[in-house]
VEXDO-434811 format. One line per field, with one value per residue (C-alpha): residue in one letter; chain; z, x negated, y negated. Coordinates in Angstrom, 2 decimals. Example, Ala and Ser with C-alpha at 12.3 -4.5 7.8 and 13.67 -1.06 7.14 Angstrom:
torba = A;S;
vexse = A;A;
Z = 7.80;7.14;
X = -12.30;-13.67;
Y = 4.50;1.06;
END
This chain:
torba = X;X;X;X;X;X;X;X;X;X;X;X;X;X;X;X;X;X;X;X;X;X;X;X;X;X;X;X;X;X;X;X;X;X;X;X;X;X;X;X;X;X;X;X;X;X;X;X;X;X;X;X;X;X;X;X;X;X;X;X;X;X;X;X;X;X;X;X;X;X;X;X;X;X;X;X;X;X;X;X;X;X;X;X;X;X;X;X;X;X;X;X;X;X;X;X;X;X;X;X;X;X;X;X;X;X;X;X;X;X;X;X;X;X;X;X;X;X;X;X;X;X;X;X;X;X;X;X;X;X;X;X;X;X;X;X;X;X;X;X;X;X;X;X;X;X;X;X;X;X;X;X;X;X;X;X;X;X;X;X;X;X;X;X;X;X;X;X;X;X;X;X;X;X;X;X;X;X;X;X;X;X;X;X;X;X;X;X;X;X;X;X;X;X;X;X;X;X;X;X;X;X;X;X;X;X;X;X;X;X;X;X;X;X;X;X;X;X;X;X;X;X;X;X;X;X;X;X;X;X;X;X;X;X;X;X;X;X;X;X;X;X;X;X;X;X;X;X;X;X;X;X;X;X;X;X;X;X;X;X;X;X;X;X;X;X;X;X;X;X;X;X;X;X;X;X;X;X;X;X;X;X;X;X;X;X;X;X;X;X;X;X;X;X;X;X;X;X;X;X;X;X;X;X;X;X;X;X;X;X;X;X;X;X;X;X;X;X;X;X;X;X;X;X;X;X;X;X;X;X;X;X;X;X;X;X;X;X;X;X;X;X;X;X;X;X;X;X;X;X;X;X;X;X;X;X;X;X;X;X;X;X;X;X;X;X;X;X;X;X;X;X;X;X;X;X;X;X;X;X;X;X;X;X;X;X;X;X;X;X;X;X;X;X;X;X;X;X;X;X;X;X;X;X;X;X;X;X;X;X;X;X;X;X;X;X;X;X;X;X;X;X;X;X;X;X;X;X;X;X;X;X;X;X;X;X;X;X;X;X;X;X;X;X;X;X;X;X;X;X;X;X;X;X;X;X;X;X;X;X;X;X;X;X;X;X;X;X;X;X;X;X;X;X;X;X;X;X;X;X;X;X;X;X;X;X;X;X;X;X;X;X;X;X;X;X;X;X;X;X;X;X;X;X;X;X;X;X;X;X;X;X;X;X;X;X;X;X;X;X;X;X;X;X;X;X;X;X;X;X;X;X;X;X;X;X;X;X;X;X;X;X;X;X;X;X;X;X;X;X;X;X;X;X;X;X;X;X;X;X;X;X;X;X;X;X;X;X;X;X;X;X;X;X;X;X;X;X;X;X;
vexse = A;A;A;A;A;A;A;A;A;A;A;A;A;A;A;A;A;A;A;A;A;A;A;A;A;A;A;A;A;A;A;A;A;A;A;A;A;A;A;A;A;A;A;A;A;A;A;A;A;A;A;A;A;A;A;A;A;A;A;A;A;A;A;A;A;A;A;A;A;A;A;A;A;A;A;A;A;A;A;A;A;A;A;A;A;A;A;A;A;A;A;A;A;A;A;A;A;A;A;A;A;A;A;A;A;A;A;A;A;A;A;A;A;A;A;A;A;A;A;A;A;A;A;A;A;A;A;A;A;A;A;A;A;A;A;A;A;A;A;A;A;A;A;A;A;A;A;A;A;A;A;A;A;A;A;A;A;A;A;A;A;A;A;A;A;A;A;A;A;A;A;A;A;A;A;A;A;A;A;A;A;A;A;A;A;A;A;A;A;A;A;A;A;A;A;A;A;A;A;A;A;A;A;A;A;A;A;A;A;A;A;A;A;A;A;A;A;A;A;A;A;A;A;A;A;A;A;A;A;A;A;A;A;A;A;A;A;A;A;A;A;A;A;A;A;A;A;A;A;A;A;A;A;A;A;A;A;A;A;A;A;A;A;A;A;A;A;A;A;A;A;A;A;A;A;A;A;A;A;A;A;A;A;A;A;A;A;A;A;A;A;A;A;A;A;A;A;A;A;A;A;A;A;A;A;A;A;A;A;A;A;A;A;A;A;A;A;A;A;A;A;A;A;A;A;A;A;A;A;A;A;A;A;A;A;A;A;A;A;A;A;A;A;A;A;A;A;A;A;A;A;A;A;A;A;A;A;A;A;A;A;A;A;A;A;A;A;A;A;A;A;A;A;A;A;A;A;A;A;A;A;A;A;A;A;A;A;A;A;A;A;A;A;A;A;A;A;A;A;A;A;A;A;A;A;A;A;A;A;A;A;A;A;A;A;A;A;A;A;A;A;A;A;A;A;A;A;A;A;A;A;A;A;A;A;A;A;A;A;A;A;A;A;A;A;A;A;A;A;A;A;A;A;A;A;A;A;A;A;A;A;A;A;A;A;A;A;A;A;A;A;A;A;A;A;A;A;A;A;A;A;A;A;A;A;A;A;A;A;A;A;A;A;A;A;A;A;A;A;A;A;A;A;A;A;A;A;A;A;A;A;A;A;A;A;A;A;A;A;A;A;A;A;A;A;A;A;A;A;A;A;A;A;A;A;A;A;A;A;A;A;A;A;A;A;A;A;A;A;A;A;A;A;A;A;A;A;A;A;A;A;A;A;A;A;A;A;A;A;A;A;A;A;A;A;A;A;A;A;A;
Z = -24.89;-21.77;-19.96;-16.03;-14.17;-12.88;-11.59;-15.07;-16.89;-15.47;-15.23;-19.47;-19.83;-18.26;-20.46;-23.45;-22.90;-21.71;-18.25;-16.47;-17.33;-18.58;-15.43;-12.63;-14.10;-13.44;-10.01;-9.08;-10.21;-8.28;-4.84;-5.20;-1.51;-0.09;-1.07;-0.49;3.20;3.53;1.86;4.61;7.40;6.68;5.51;7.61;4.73;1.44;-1.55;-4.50;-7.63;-8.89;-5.50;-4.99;-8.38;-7.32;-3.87;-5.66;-8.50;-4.83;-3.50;-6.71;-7.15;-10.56;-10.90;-11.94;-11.01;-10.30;-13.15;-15.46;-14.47;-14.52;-17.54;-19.80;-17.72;-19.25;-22.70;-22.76;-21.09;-23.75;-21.30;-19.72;-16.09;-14.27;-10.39;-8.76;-7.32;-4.19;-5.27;-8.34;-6.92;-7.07;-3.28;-3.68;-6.52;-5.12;-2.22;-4.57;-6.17;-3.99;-0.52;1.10;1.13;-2.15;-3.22;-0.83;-2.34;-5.56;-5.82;-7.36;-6.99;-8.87;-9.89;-11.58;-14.11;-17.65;-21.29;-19.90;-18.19;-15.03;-14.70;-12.66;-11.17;-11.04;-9.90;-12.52;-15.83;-16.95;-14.45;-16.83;-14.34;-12.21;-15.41;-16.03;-11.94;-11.63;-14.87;-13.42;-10.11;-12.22;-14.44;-17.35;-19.13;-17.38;-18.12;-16.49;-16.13;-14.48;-10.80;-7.96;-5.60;-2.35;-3.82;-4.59;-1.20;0.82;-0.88;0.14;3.30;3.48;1.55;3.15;6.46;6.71;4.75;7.21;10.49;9.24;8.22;11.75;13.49;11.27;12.19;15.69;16.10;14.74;13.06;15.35;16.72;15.40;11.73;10.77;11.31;12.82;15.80;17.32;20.64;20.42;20.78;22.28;23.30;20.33;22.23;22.60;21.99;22.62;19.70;17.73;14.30;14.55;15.95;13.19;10.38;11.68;11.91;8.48;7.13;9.26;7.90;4.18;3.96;5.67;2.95;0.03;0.69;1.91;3.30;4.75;5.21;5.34;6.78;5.54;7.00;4.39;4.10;3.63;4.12;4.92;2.43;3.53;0.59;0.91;-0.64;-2.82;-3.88;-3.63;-5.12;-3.53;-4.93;-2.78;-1.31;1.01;1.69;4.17;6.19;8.16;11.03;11.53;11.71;15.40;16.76;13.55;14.84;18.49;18.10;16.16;18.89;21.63;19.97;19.54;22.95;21.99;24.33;22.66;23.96;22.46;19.09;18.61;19.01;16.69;17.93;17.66;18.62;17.69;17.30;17.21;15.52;15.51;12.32;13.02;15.28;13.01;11.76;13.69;12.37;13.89;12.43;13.33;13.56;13.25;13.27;12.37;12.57;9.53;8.23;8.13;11.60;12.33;9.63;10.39;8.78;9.68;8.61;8.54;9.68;8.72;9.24;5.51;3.92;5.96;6.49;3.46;1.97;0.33;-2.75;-3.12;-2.30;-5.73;-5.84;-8.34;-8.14;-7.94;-6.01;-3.25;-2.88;-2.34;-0.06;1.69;1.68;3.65;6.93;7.39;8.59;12.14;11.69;9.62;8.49;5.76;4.68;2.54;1.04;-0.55;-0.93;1.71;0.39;-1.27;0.63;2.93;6.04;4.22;3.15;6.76;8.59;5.53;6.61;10.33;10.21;7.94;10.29;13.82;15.73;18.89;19.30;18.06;20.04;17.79;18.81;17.20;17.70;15.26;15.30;15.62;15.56;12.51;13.15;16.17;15.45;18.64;17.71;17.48;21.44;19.94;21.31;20.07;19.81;22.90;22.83;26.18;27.73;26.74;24.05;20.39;18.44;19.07;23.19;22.53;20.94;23.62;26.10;23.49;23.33;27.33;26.05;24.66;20.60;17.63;15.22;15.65;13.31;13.60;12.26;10.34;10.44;10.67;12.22;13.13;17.02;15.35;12.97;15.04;17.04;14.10;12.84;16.51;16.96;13.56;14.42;17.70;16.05;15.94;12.48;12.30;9.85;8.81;6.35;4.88;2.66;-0.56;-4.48;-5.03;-3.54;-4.57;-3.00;0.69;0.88;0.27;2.69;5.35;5.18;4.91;8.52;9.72;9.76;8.40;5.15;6.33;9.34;6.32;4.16;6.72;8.23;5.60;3.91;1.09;0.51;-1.32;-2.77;-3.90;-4.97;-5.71;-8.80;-9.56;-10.67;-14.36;-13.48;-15.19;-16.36;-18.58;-19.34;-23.16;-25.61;-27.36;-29.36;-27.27;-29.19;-30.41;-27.93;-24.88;-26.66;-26.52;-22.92;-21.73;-24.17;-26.00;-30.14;-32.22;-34.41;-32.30;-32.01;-28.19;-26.49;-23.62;-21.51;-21.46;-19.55;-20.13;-16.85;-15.64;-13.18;-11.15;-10.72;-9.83;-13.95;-13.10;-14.81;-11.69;-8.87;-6.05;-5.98;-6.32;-5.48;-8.21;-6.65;-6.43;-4.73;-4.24;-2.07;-0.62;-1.81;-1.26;-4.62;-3.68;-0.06;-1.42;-3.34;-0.26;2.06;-0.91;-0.46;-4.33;-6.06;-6.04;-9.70;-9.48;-6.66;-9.23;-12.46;-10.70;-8.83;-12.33;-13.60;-10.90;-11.87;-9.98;-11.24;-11.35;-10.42;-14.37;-15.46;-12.95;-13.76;-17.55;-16.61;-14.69;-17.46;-20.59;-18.01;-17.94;-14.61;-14.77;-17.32;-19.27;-16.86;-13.79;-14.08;-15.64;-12.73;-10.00;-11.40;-12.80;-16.46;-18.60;
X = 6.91;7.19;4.10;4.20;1.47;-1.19;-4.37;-5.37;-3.64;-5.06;-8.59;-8.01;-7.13;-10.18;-12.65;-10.39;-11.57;-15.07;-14.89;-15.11;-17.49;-15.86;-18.18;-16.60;-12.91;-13.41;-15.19;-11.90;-9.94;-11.71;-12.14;-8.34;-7.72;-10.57;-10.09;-6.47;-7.28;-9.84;-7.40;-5.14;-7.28;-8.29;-5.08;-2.94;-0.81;0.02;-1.85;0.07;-1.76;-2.95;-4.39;-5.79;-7.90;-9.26;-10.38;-11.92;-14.17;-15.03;-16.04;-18.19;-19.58;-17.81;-16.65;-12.78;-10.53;-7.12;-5.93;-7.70;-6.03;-2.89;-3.20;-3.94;-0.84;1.29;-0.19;0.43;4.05;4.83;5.20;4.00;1.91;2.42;1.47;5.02;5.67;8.13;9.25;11.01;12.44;16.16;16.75;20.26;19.96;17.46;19.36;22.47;20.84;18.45;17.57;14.63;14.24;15.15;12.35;9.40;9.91;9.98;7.67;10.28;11.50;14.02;12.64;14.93;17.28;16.36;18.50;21.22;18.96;16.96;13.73;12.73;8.70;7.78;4.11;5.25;7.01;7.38;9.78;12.80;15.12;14.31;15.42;18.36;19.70;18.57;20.24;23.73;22.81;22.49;25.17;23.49;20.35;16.67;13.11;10.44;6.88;3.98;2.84;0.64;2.10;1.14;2.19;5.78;5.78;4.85;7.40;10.05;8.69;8.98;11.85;14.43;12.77;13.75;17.29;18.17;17.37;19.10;22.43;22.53;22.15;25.00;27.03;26.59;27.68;30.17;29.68;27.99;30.70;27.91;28.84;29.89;28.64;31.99;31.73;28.38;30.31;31.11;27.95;27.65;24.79;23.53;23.12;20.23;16.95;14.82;17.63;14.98;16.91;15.91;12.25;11.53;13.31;11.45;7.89;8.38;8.95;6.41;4.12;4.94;4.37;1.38;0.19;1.37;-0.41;2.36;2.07;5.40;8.77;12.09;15.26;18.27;21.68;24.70;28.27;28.02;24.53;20.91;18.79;14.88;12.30;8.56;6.01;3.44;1.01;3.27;6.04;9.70;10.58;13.42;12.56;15.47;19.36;21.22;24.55;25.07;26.37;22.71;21.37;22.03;19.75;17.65;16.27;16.74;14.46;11.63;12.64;11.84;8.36;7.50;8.73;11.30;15.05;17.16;20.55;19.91;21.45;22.03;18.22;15.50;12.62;9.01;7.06;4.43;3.79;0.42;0.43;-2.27;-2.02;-4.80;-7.89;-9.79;-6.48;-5.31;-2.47;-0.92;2.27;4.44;7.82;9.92;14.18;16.84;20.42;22.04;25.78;26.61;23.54;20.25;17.63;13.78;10.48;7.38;4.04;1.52;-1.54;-4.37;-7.84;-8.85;-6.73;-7.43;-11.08;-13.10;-16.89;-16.33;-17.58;-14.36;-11.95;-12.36;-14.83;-17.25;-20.80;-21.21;-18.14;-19.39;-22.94;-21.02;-18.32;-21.64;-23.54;-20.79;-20.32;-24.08;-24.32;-23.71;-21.11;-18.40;-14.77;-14.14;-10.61;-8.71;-5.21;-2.49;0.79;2.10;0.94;-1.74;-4.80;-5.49;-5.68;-8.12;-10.29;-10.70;-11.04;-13.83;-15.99;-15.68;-16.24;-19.51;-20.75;-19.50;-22.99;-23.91;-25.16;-22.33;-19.30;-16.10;-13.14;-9.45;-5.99;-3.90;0.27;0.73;-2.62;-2.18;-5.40;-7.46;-11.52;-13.42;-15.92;-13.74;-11.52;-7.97;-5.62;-2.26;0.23;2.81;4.85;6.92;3.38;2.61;-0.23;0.18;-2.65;-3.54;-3.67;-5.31;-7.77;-8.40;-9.18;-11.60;-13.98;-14.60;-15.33;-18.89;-17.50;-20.14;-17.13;-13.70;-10.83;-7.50;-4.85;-2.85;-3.11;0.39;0.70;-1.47;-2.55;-3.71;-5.82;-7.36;-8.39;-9.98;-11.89;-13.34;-14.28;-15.91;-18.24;-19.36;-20.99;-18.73;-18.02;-14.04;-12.24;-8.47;-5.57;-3.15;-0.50;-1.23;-1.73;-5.50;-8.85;-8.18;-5.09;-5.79;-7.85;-4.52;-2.75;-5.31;-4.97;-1.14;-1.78;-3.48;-7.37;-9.45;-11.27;-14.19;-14.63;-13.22;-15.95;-18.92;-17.11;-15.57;-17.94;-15.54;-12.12;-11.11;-7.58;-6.54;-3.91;-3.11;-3.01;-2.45;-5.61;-4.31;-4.75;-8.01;-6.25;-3.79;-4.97;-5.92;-7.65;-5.07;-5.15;-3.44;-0.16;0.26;2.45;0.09;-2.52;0.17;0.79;-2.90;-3.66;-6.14;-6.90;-4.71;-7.18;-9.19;-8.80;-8.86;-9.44;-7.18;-6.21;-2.29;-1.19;1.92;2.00;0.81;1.14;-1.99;-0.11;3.10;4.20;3.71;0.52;-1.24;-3.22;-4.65;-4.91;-7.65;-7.94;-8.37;-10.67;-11.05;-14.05;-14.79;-17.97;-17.83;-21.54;-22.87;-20.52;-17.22;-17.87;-18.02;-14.94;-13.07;-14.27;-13.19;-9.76;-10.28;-6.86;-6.37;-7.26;-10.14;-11.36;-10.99;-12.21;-15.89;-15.53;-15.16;-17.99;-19.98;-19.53;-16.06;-14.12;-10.74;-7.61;-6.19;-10.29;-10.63;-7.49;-8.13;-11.51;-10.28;-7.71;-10.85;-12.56;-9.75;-9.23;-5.50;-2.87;-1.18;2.15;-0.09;-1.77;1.61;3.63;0.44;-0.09;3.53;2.27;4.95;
Y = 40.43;38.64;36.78;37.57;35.24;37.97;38.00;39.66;37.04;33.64;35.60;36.64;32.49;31.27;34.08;32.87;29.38;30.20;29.19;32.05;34.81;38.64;40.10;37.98;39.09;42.98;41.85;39.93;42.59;44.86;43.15;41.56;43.22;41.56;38.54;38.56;39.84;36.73;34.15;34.95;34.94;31.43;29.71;31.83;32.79;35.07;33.32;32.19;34.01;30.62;29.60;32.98;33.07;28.94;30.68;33.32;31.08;28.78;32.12;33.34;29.98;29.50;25.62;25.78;22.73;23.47;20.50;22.73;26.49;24.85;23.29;26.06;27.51;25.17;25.43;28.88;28.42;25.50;23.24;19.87;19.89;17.16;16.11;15.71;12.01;12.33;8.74;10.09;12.63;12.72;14.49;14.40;16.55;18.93;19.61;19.93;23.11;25.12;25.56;25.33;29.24;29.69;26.81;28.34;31.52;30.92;27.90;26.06;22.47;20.25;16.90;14.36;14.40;13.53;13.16;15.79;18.49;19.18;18.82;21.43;21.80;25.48;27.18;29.92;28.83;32.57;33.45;33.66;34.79;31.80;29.34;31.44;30.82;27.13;26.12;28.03;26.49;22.89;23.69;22.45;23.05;22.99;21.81;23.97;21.78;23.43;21.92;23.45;25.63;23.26;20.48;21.75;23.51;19.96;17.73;20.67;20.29;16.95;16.30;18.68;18.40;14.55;15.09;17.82;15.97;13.04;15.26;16.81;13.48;11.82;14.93;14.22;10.54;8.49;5.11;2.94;-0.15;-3.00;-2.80;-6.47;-9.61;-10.45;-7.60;-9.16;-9.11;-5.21;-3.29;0.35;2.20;4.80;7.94;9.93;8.73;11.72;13.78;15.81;15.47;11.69;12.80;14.74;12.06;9.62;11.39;12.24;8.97;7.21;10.04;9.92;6.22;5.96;9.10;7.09;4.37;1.89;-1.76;-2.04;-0.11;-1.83;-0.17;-1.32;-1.08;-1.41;-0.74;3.22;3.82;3.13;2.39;2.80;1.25;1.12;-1.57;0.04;-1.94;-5.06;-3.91;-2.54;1.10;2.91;6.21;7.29;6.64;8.82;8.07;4.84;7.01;8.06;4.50;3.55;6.11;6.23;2.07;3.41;5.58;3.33;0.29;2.93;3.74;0.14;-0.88;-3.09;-3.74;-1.07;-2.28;-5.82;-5.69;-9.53;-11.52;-10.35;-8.80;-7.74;-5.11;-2.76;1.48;2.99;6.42;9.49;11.09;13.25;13.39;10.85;8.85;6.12;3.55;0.92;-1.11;-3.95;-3.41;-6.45;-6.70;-9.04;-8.81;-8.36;-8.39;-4.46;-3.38;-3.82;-3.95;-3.37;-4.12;-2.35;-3.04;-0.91;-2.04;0.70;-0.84;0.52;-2.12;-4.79;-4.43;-4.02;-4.95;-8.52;-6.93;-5.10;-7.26;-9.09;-12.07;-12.79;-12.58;-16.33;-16.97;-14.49;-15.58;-19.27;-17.84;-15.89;-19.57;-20.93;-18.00;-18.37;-21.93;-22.42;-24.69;-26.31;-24.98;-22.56;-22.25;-19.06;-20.49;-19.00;-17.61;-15.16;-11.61;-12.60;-10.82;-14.03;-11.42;-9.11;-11.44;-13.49;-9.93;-8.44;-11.52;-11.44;-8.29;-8.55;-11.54;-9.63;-8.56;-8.21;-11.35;-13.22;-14.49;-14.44;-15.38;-15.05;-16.67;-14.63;-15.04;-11.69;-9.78;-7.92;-5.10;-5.00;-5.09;-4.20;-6.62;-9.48;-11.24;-11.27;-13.70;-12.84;-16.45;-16.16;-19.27;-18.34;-17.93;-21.59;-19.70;-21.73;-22.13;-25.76;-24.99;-22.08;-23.47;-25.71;-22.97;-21.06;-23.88;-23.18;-19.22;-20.23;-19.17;-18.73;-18.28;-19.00;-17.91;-19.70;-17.67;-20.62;-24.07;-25.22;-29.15;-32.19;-31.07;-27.59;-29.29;-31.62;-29.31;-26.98;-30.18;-31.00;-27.49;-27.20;-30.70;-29.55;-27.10;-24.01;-21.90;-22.23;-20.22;-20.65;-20.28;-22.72;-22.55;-24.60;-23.40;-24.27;-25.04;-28.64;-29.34;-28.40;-31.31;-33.36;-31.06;-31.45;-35.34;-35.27;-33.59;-36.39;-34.99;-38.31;-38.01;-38.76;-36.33;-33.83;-34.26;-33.60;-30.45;-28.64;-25.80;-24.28;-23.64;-20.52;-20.15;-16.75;-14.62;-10.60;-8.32;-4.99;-3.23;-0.85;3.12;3.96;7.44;5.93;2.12;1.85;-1.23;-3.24;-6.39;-9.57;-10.94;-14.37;-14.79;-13.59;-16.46;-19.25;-18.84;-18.34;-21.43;-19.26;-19.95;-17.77;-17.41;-15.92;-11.97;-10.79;-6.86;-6.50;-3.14;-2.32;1.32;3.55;5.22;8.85;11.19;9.58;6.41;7.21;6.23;2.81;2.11;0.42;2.02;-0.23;-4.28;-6.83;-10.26;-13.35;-16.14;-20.00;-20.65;-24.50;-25.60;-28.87;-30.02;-33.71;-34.90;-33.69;-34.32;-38.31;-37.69;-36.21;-39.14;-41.79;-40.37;-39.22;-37.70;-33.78;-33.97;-35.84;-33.41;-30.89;-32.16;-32.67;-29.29;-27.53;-29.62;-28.29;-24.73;-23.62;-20.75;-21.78;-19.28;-19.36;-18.62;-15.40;-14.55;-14.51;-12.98;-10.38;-9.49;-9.79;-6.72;-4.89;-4.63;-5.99;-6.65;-9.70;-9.57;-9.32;-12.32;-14.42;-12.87;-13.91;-17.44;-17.99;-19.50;-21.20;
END
């Protein structure tokens, strides 16, 4: 006998499993019309049966997740639920075998393709009739898995929405005349900017990366197509490819929004696009572009004040490290410096503590090259080098704007750093970046730039050197034993046995086994030891030995620490601090 998905069904389930009481199934049953009248009077549409027995429990006051209903709808089907992720979705495919009427009517919605068949997501895995069109439709066999009805009928949203406007836009223009790097001379306008297939493609990407979370979005012009990947949590997964023929008005369109010269083609350029998601959702990104052999590519970076502004708590420091990094912003005075390679969290961690020291009573002052995120408490000065504004003669004209705190966004040559250290012994608290491995080594950097070692070692409060690591998904990480091998290249005893956290990937982290990033730390105060060392022009390992006898954490300890808590994994911290 065949299952059909009722309200008497999924109500039956729940008493089966003692989660909803036999009383409240014969009152759904008998105020279904009531509660179907007030599901559509507040969502403005017909409820799916699953969604319609969730708003009833919320209505009765019975607690019934939707993980759960679904679930025990899959058990029942003999089949997996899983949480769809739009980044493993095979478009091509979908659009290959529904349409988007056929999909919002029948909750359906093909996923990937997997050992010969289809995976196909369905809000109702007893619909035979369904199986028996998709896998004609496929022409081959089908795997139904269980998902939630919004879920399949947003990604159908999204999905065909963007594929569509993209198809009638490549439709509509030929292949734009820039597609070499040997026809830089031959450039022709792009059309339309205002064409509302590229509108709409281009809302929906801006608005699907900003959802998932993220930190940049490269468009990428090549021989037959465009290929557009996003960075999630520092690593590159493609998400879209449609026709070159749509990429001329595709970049004129984000050039327009980021007020950028649309007719020049050959120069790279910058420029910026401030979105409103929502009433309380503002994001701003950076949109950079470069020519490239086959058009135009782009970069934009998002710039969401959430991951750039955080509590110094979360951003990864010890307990130690941050009640030393803390020590330092509250004297009046002095330099603190973050280094590190690019990418890893030098921004975040600069912007957390201005933030945390930014009162009302405090004058701070930035010179940022470009201003990545703009804090109301902070005066921005954004690096113009055609206005005559670098960092070392901006710097100048900041000390005549009465600063507390200055932050200066890199410290790149000798003028620059000269004029850091002055501002730092005339009582100002400067902050900075460089671009060296550890704490111990800017000090060598900063006198390769000419600063004397002496003047170093009375200004300079701390250095903190830092890089970035995936944090494991807590749904799927598990306890394993480390290998041999893993002991060998951490230098660890072999004897020795050691707990670590691996992950195989779920539905919560996109299969990856990592959700979110956290910073490893290298905090080093300059006390009254290695302030002597610094001003007896004492070797980078010197400077390092005594800072480790004085208690500092280096980058291979936190990283090892942060692996022993199981916050990250083995490859993390190898592929963060490159050990041989």
């Amino acid at each position: 006998m065949q299952i059909a998905l009722t309200l008497e069904f999924l109500c039956g389930l729940l008493e089966e499993y003692r989660i909803l009481p036999h009383e409240k199934t014969e009152l759904f049953v008998a105020k279904r019309g009531y509660y179907e009248s007030q599901y559509r009077d507040r969502f403005k549409k017909d409820p799916f049966v699953t969604d319609l027995v969730l708003f009833m429990c919320r209505e009765e006051g019975v607690t019934v997740e939707e993980e759960t209903l679904l679930r025990l709808v899959a058990g029942r089907a003999g089949c997996d639920y899983i949480v769809p992720d739009p980044l493993k979705i095979d478009s091509q495919l979908v659009t290959s075998i529904i349409s988007l009427p056929y999909g919002r009517s029948h909750f359906v919605l093909p996923l990937y393709e997997e050992d010969g068949a289809v995976v196909i997501a369905m809000a109702d895995p007893f619909r035979m009739e369904i199986v028996d069109q998709l896998r004609s439709a496929a022409g081959r066999p089908v795997v139904p898995v269980v998902a939630a009805p919004s879920s399949i009928e947003k990604i159908l949203g999204d999905l065909f929405g963007f594929k569509r406007s993209i198809k009638a836009a490549a439709k509509e223009r030929t292949r734009d005349a820039y597609a070499s790097i040997e026809q830089l001379t031959s450039i022709v306008a792009s059309g339309q900017l205002d064409d509302k297939h590229i509108v709409n493609a281009v809302d929906y990407m801006l608005r699907y990366a900003v959802e998932q979370g993220a930190s940049d979005i490269h468009i990428e012009p090549k021989r037959d197509e465009t290929v557009i990947r996003f960075r999630l949590d520092g690593v590159m997964q493609t998400i879209y490819n449609f026709p070159i023929q749509a990429h001329a008005p595709f970049l004129s369109r984000l050039k327009m929004l980021a007020r950028m010269d649309i007719a020049e083609k050959r120069r790279p350029q910058d420029g910026r696009i401030k979105l409103l998601l929502d009433e309380a959702q503002e994001v701003e990104l950076r949109a950079s572009t470069v020519p490239a052999v086959y058009g135009e590519k782009m970069v934009l970076r998002i710039l969401e004040s959430g991951h750039f502004v955080r509590p110094l708590e979360e951003i990864g420091f010890e307990e130690a490290q941050l009640e030393a990094w803390r020590g330092g912003m509250q004297k009046g005075y002095g330099m603190l410096l973050v280094t590190g390679p690019t990418g890893s969290g030098k921004s975040t961690t600069l912007y957390s503590t201005l933030k945390e020291l930014a009162k009302p009573d405090v004058n701070i002052v930035s010179i940022e090259d470009p201003i990545e995120i703009v804090i109301e408490e902070i005066n921005q000065i954004g690096v113009n080098t055609r206005a005559g504004i670098t960092f070392s003669s901006a710097l100048r004209h900041i000390l005549r704007q009465d600063p507390d705190i200055i932050m200066v966004g890199e410290i790149r040559d000798k003028e620059t750093a000269d004029n850091a250290v002055q501002a730092a012994l005339t009582g100002h608290l400067v902050f900075s970046t460089l671009h060296t491995n550890d704490t111990a080594s800017t000090v060598e950097r900063l006198i390769d730039l000419g600063v004397e070692p002496f003047l170093l070692s009375s200004m300079l409060n701390g250095v903190l050197a830092q890089r970035l690591v995936r944090k494991l998904c807590t749904s799927c990480s598990f306890d394993r034993d480390m290998t041999e091998e893993e002991k060998i290249a951490l230098k660890l005893p072999i004897e020795s046995r050691y707990r670590i956290k691996g992950s195989e990937g779920c539905v919560k982290c996109r299969y990856t086994g990592y959700k979110g990033r956290t910073a490893i730390m290298e905090y080093m105060p300059v006390s009254g030891k290695i302030g002597r060392l610094i001003a007896n022009r004492a070797t980078t390992d010197e400077i390092r030995q005594n800072a480790v006898l004085d208690g500092m954490v280096t980058l291979r300890d936190a990283a090892i620490r942060k692996l022993a808590d199981g916050a990250t994994s083995f490859e993390e911290i190898v592929r963060a601090l490159y050990f041989e």
